[in-house]
N, C-alpha and C positions, 0 to 999 in steps of 0.2 A: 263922619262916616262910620258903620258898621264892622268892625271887624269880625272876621269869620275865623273860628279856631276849626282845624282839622287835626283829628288826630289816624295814624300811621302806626299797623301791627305787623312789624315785621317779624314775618316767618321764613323760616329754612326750609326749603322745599327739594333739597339737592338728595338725591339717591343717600348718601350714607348718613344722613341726618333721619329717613326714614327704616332704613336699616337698625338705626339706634335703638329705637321706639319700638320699631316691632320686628327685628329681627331673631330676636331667642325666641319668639313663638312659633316659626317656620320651618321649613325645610329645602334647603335648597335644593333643585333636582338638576342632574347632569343633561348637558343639550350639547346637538352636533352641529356643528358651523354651518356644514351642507353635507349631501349626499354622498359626497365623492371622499370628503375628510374622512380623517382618525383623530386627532385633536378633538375635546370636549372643554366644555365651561362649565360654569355653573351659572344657575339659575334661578331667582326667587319665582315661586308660584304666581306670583303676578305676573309676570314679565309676557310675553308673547310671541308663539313660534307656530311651524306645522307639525303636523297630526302622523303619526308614523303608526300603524296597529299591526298587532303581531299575534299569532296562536303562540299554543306553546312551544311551538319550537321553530318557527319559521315566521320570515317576515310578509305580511299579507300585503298585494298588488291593492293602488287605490282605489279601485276600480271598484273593488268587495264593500267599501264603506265610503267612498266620496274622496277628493278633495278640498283641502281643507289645509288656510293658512292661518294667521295672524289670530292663535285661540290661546288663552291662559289657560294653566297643568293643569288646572278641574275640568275646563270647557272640554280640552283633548283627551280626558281621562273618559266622560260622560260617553264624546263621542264612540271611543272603541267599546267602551261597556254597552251601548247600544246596540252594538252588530256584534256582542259575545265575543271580542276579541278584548287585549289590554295593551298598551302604552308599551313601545319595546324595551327590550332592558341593551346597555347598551352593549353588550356582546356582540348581540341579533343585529342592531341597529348597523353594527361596526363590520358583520360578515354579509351582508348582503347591500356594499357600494351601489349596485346598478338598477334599486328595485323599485327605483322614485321615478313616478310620472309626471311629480310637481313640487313645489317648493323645493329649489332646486337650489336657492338661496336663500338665506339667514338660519337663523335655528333651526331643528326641529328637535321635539321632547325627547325625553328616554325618560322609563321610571325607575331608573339609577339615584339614588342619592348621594350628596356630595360627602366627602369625608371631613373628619373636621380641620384637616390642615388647608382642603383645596376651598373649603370654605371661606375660611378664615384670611386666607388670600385673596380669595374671590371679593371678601369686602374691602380687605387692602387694596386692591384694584379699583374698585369703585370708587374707593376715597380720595385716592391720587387723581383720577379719572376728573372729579369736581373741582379739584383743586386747577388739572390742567387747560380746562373752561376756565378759567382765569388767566392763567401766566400766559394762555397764547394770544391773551387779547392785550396785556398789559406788560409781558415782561420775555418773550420767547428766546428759547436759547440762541436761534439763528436772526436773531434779529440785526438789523442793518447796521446800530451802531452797539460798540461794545469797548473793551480798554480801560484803560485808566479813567475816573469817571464818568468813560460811559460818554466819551469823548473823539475814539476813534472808531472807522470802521470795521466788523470783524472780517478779518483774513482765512475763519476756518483751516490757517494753518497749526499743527499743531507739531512738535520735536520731541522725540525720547533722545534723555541723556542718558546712555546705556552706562550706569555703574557709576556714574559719577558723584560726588563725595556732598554732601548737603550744602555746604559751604559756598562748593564751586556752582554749584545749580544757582543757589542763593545769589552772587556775584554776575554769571551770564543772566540773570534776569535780570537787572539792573544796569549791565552793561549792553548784554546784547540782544534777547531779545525781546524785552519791553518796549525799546526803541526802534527798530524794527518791525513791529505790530504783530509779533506771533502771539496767537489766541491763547495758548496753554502749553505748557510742559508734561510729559509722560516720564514716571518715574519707576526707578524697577521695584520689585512686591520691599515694601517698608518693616515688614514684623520680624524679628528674631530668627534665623537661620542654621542651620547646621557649621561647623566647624568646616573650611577647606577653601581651596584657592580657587575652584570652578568658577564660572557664572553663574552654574546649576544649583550650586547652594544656595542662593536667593531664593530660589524654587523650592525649596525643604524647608517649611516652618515650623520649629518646635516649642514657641507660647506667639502671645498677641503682644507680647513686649514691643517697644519699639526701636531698641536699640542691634543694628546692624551694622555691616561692612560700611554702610555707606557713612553712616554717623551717628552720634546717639540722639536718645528724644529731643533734648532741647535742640540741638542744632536742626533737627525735623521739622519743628514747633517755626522757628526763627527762620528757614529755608521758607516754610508756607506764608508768612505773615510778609516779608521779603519779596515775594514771586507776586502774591497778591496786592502789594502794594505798589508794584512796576508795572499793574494791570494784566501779568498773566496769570492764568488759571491754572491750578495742580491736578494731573489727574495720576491715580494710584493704581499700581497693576496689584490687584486682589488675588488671594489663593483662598477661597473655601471648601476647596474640594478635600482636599488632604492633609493630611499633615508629613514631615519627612519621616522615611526609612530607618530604620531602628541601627547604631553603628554598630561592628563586628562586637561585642562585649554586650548587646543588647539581643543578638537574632536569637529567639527560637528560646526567650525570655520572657514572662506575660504576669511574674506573682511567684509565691511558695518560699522558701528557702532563700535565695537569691534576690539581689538589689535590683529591682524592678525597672530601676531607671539609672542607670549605668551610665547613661550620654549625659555630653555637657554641650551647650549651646554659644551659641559667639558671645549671649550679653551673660553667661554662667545658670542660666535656668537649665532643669534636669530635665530629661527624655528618655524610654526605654522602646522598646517596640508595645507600638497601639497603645502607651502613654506617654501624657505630659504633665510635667508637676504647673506650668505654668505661670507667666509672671504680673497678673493682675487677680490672682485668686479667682477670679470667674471664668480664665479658660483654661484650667485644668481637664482633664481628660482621660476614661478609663477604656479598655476594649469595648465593652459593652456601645460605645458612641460612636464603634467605626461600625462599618457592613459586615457580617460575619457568618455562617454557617447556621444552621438553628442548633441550640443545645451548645455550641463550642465556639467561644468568642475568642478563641487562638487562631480560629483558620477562615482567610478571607473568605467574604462568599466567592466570589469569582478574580481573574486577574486578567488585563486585558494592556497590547504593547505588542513590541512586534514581532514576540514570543508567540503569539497569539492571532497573528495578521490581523491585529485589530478588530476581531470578532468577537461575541460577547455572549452569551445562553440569553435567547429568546427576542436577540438584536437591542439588548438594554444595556448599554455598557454602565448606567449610571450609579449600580452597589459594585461594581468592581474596580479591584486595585488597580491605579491606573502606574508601570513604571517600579512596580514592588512598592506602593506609597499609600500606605492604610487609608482608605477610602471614609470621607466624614460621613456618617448617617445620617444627612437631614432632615429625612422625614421622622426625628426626633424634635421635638419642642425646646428642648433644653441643649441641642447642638447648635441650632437655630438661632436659639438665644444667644449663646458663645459668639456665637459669627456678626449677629447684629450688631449687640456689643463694641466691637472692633472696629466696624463702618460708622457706627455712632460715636465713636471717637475720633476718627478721624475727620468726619464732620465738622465734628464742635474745633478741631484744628485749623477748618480752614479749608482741606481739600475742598474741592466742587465736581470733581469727575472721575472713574471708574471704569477700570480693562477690567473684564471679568475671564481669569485665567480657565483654562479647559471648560468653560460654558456649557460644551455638549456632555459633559458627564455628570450636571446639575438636572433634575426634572424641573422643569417649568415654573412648578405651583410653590415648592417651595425654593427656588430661589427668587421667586419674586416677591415672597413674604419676606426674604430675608435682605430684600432690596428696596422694598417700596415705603417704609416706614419715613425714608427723607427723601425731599426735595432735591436731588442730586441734578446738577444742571447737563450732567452727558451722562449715559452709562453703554456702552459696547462693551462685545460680549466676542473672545477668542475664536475665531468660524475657520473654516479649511476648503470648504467650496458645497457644503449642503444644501437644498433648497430651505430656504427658511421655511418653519412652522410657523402657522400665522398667529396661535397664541406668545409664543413664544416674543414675535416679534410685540405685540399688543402688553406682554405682560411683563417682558424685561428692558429691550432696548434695541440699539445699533448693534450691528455685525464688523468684525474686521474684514474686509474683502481682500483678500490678498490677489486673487486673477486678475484684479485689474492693473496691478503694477506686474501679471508675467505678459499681459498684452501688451502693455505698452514696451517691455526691454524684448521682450521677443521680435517686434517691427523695429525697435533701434537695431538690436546685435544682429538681424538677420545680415549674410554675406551679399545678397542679390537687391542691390540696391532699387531694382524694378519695383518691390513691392514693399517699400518706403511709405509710398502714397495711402498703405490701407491704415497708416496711424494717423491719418486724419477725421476716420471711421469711428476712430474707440470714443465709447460711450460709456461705457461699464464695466463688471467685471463678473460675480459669480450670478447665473442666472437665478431669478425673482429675488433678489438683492438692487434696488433701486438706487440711485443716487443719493438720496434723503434718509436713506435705511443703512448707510455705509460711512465708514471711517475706513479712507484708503490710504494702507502703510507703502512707504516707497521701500523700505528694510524693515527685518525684524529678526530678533534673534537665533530663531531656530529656522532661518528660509537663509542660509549661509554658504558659503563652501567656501574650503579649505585654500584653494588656492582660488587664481582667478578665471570665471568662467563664464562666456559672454550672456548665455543666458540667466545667472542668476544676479541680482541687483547688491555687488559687494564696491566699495570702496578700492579692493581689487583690481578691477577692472578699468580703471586709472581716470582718463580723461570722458570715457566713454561714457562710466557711469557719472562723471560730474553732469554731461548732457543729456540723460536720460533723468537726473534728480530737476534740472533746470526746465526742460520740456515738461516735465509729470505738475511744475508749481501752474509755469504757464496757462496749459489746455485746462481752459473752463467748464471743467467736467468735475462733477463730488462737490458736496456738504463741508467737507471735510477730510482734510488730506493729513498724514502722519510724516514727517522727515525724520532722518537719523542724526545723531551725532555722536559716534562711539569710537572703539581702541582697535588698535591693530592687534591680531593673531599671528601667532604660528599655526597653531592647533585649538579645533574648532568648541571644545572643551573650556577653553583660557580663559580667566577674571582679567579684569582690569591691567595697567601696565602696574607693577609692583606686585602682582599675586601671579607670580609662577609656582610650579611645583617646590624650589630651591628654596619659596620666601615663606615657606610652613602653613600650618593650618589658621591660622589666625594674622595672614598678610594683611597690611595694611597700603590699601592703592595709593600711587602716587597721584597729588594735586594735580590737576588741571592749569589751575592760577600759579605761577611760578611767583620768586620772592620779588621781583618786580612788577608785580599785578597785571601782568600779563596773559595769555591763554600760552601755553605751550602745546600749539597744534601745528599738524601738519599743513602744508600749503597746500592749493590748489595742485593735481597732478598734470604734467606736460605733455604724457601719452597713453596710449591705450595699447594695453591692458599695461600695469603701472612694474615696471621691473621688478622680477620676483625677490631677490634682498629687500629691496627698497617694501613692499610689499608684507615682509616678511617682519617688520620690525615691531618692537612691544612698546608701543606711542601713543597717545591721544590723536586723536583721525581729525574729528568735528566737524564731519563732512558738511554740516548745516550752515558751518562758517568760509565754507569756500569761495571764492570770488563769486557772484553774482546771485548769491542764492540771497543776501538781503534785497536787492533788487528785484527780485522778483517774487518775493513774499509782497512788497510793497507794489509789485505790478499786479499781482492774484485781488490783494483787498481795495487796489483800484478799482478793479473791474465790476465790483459792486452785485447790484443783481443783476448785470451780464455773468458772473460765474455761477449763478444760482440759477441760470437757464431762463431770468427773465427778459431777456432780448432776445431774439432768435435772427439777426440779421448778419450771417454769418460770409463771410469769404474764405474760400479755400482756394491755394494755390502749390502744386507741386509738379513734378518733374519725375524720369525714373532716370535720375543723374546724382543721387542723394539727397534732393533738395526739396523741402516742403516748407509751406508760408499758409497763415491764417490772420483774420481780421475780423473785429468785433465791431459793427456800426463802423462809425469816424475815426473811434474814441479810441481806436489800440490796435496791433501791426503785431507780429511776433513772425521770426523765421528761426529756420532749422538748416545748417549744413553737416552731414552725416560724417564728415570726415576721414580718416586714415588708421586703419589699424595693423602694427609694426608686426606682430607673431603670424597673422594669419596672411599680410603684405594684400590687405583688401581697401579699397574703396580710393579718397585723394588726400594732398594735404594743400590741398589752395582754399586759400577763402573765397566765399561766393559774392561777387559781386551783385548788389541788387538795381543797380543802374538800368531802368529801366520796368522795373516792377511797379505796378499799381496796387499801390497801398490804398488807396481811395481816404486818403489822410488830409488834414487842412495843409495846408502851407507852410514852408515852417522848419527851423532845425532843430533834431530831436536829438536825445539823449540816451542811449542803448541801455537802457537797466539792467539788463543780464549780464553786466561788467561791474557793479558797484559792486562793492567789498564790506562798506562800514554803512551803516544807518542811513537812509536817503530820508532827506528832509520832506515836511510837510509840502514848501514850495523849491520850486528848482533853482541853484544862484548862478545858472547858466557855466559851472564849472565842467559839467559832466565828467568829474571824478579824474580833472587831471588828464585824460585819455582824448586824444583830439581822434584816435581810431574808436572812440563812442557816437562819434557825431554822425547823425544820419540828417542827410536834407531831402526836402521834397516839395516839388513845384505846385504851381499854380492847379494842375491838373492831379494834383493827387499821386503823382509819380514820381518814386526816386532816384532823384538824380546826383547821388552822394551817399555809399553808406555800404557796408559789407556784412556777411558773417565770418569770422575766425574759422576756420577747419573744425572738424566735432564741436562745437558751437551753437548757441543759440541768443536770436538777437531779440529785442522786445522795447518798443518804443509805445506810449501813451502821450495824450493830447495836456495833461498838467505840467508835463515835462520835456516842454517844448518853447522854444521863440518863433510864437506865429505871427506868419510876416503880412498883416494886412488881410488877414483870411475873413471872407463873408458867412464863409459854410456853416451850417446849423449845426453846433458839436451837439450830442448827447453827455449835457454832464452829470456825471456816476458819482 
């Protein structure tokens, strides 16, 4: 037989492989999303958009020169030179929103050209862009399976251990939540810090060292290799917006005569005001690299806080001090650099994911150059309820949505148990914030209060908030949920247990892990709102470790792509007596009893009897997950954790005929963790 040799020229045909080749010959030009936007991109002359023309000083109706969509920056350049007009700049284009009779959607031109930083971003965007034409077909972050080789389901649950010491992170990944199926851990900002007992010191960074309160580098190194080999993932709360506040011996300090840098740092690196000597020689820092004044790099350009209600010269809060905290000048190259640096290290450590601290006092273009460089598998970005910017979203990441957990405690704590039922409503949280766009925290550090207060989501609030942490895993709503697991306060100020004001500037918090390899946390609380002493003490909380919350991580990454909204066959069941109940297909039950609360002497304290409720479930005695405490195995060993008040039964008819909710309470049963007795029913298995 004849063999046929073929030969195969493979080329690269991807957007930044053509950018390579001919993009120093070009010029990018700025384009509007649409008519109604302010947001711009940039644009190669190739690329294709509609036709905007403009006189000198005003935007011309289409009507003077046609409509006109999908033309490359010479076609629409040609066009307006035809009818004497030119290409708008985007000022023009930016003060007359209303003046479009067409192309109402995608680009359209401006004859603005791009600068070189948004440029320069702009092909950083492209690059990632190619690259994510691949990971979403081959390796996506939301993918079904995930874990330790890639062997479990992911849970898209995710825990910050507020302060906790490398070591102990290190250990609960290996004891508890690797086994458990939590997707990642949230850690607080990792570089170098100010001297003091606050929390808020984490927050004031004076080098990219990595030695901090919580532990030195190796023990950082050895946490991430640790975590990642228990199959959870690290994600890093970043600071690049600032650096910390100059200490009394440093203010109103800048050069001259006088010791520039007077401050000393937790790991002993120097700092003065608007510098840092720095502890990798490449993030040193002079005034000149913060925002500053023209002519006088002593005086910020602007300062913005609540000195300020928060308002900023010309609604840009981005060159201002945010907090008296020297603002970095990013749209520097060489601050840029500095910052990369630091994420490019962490990297090659191992982290995989990224809270981007104060987000909105970042511009867009360059923090996405100073993000986009790696393959970062999550990155969310600090939010407070803004409508996202749709670059913003396209060029950085996820949002922290925090409304969606005040919705959801505001229909728990509410007193009038009538309108219980509209928490089976919530879907989301700040509006054009999607599900898929969101990382929803159930706590976070500065959404606190001092004592306990039903509408805000504190540890406080005793039993109450245990069943608002326990419902929020449940309801199959979000990509991605955040839980807490931190310390008790007095004052809302306070580090860790071990760093009070008495334990100096350079306290060291006390372990987690006691000398018996144990968690020294507090238990489950008994009432609501949690007795103010009891409340009041300086202890490890761990709220995440509370009775039933492994349970129901482990009922959330059952549910598969029913939490991801790919089933929609939903049952709702509630009452205006405190009591609401939902159901997923066959496949899963969950109820809610509202309970009793002792200060306000509102609601009950009975359990709810569900005898009689139509779960529309197979057959079968189930096992109440929302009571397990330690690990729930892959298959059920028909113990249900010891608790014969776990057991829920249900007939032939799908109706239960055996089985309760506890008082503030919630129950949650699935069809893997069950003895079904003889059932025909067609389960959906997740």
């Amino acid at each position: 037989t004849r063999e046929e040799q073929t030969e195969f020229t493979v080329v690269n045909r991807s957007l930044a492989a053509w950018e390579e080749k001919y993009g120093a010959q070009l010029t990018m030009r700025k384009a509007l999303p649409s008519a109604a936007s302010t947001g711009l991109v940039c644009a190669w002359p190739s690329a294709v958009a509609s036709v905007r023309c403009c006189s000198d000083s005003k935007v011309m109706l289409e009507e003077s020169y046609g409509c006109f969509e999908n033309k490359t920056f010479a076609q629409a350049s040609e066009i307006c030179k035809q009818h004497g007009l030119t290409l708008c700049t985007e000022e023009l284009l930016k003060s007359c929103k209303d003046c479009s009779t067409c192309g109402s959607s995608g680009l359209v031109w401006t004859s603005t050209e791009c600068s070189e930083t948004e440029r320069l971003t702009q092909r950083r965007l492209n690059q990632r862009n190619d690259r994510a034409g691949v990971f979403s077909e081959l390796c996506p972050y939301e993918s079904k399976w995930g874990g330790l080789h890639g062997e479990e389901l992911r849970s898209s649950v995710f825990v910050k251990l507020m302060e906790w010491n490398y070591n102990d992170i290190a250990k609960e990944c290996t004891e508890y939540l690797g086994p458990n199926g939590f997707e990642a851990v949230q850690v607080s900002p990792v570089t170098e810090h100010i001297l003091g007992y606050q929390w808020w010191v984490k927050y004031q960074p004076v080098s990219a060292g990595l030695d901090s309160r919580s532990g030195t580098e190796e023990e950082l190194r050895a946490m991430v290799a640790t975590c990642r080999k228990a199959g959870v993932q690290v994600i890093v709360d970043i600071l690049m917006n600032h650096m910390a506040s100059p200490c009394k011996k440093a203010r109103g300090k800048l050069g001259g005569d006088e010791e520039p840098l007077p401050c000393v740092g937790w790991g002993g690196s120097r700092y003065g005001n608007r510098r840092q000597q720095g502890a990798r020689g490449w993030d040193a820092s002079r005034p000149e690299h913060f925002h500053h004044l023209p002519n006088d790099t002593r005086t910020p350009f602007c300062k913005v806080g609540p000195q300020t209600g928060w308002l900023c010269p010309d609604d840009d809060c981005t060159p201002c001090d945010m907090y008296e905290l020297p603002d970095f000048n990013t749209e520097l190259q060489e601050v840029r650099t500095m910052q990369f640096k630091h994420l490019e290290e962490l990297f090659h450590i191992g982290v995989t994911g990224l809270r981007v601290d104060a987000a909105i006092y970042h511009h867009v273009y360059e923090l996405a150059d100073m993000l986009n460089h790696l393959p970062w598998d999550l990155i969310y970005q600090e939010w407070w309820g803004e409508y996202p910017p749709q670059e913003r979203t396209d060029y950085v990441g996820l949002y922290r949505d925090v409304a969606y957990r005040w919705h959801l405690v505001n229909r728990l704590s509410n007193k009038n148990a009538t309108e219980l039922p509209e928490l089976l409503d919530l879907s989301g949280g700040v509006f054009g914030i999607s599900a898929d766009m969101a990382v929803y925290p159930f706590a976070y550090h500065d959404g606190r209060s001092r004592d306990a207060d039903p509408e805000i989501a504190t540890y406080k609030n005793g039993k109450a908030f245990h069943q608002q942490q326990k419902f929020f895993l449940a309801w199959p709503v979000g990509n991605s949920v955040l839980i807490w697991g931190g310390y008790g306060w007095r004052d809302l100020s306070h580090g860790p247990p071990g760093c009070d004001k008495s334990d100096g500037d350079h306290c060291t918090p006390k372990a987690v892990y006691g000398p018996d390899g144990q968690p020294q946390c507090s238990e489950a609380p008994t009432a609501s709102p949690m007795p103010r002493d009891e409340a009041r003490q300086r202890r490890w909380i761990c709220e995440h470790r509370w009775q039933g919350v492994a349970g129901l991580v482990r009922f959330r990454r059952l549910l598969g792509d029913l939490a991801h909204g790919g089933v929609t066959r939903w049952r709702l069941w509630s009452d205006k007596s405190g009591h609401a109940a939902f159901g997923l297909h066959n496949v899963s039950f969950a109820a809610l009893n509202h309970g009793y609360n002792w200060e306000t002497r509102t609601g009950s304290n009975n359990s709810w009897s569900l005898v009689g409720v139509d779960a529309y479930m197979p057959q079968g005695t189930y096992c109440n997950l929302a009571l397990a405490s330690q690990p729930v195995p892959d298959s059920w060993d028909g113990s249900c954790f010891h608790d014969e008040a776990a057991m829920v039964v249900v007939d032939n008819n799908g109706t239960i005929i055996e089985g309760k909710v506890p008082p503030t309470g919630v129950l949650a049963i699935h069809v893997k963790y069950a003895n079904l007795h003889n059932s025909t029913a067609d389960i959906l298995v997740i």
